[in-house]
C-alpha positions as CSV (number, residue, x, y, z in Angstrom):
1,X,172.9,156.1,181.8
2,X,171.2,154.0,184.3
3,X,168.8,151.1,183.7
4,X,165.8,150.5,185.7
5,X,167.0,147.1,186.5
6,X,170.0,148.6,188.2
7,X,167.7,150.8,190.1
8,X,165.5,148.0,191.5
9,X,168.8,146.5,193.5
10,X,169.3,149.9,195.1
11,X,167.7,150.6,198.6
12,X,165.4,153.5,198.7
13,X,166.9,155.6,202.2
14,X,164.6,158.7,203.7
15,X,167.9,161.1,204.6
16,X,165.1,162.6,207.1
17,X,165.1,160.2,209.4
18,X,167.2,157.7,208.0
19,X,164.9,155.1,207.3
20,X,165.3,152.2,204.7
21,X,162.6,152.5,202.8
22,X,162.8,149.0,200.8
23,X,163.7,148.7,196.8
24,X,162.1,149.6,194.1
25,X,158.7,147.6,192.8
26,X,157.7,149.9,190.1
27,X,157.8,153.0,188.7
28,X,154.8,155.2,188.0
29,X,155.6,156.4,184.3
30,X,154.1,159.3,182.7
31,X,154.2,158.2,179.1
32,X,153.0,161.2,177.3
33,X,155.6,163.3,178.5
34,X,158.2,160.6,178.8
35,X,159.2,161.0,182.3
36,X,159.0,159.3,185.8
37,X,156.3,160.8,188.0
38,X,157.4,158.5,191.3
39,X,159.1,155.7,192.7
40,X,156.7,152.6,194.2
41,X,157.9,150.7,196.7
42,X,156.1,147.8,198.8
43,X,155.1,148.7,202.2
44,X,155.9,147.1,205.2
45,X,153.4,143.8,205.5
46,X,152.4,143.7,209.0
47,X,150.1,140.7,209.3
48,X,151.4,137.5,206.6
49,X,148.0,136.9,205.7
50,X,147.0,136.1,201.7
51,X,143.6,137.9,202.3
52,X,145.2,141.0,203.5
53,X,146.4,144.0,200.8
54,X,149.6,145.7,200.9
55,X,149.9,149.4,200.4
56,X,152.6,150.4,198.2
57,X,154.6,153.8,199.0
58,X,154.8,156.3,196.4
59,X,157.8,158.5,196.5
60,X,157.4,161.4,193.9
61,X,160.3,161.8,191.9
62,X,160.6,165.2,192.8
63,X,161.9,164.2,196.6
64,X,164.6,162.3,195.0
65,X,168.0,163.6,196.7
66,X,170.7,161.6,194.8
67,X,170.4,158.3,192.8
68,X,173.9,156.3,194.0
69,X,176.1,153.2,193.3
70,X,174.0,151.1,196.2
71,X,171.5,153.4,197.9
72,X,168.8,156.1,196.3
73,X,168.4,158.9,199.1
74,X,165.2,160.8,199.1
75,X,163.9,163.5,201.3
76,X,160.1,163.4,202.5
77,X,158.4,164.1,205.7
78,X,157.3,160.6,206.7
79,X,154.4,161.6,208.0
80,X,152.3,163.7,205.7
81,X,154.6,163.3,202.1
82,X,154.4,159.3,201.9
83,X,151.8,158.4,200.4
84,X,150.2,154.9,200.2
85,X,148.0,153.2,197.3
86,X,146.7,150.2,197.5
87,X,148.3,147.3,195.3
């Protein structure tokens, strides 16, 4: 059994390209089925600016590759499978 605070300290790595994604922020929860749709990590903030938004990434759970000790690896194409909302 794993708790979701255990997952939040684990860094989120694409095995496509090897890119370190960040940690977890949230989880996108499907409550009527009881199940986790996708991952939500924050996206990279590339102006420090408190008027500015962040998009969040949204990794489907789906493209989860193995959940480890330290690291979560995940497979997506980061060019067309990441997708972003706004926060």
């Amino acid at each position: 059994m794993i708790k979701i605070s255990d997952l939040r300290t684990r860094e989120v790595v694409n095995v496509q390209d090897g890119r370190k994604l960040g940690v977890i922020k949230d989880l996108d929860l499907d409550v009527e089925k009881g199940r986790i749709n996708a991952l939500v990590l924050p996206g990279p903030n590339r102006f420090i600016n408190i008027f500015t938004r962040r998009e969040d990434i949204v990794v489907p759970w789906e493209r989860i590759v193995k959940i480890g000790r330290d690291v979560i690896l995940v497979e997506v194409n980061p060019y067309t499978e990441i997708h972003r909302i706004n926060e």
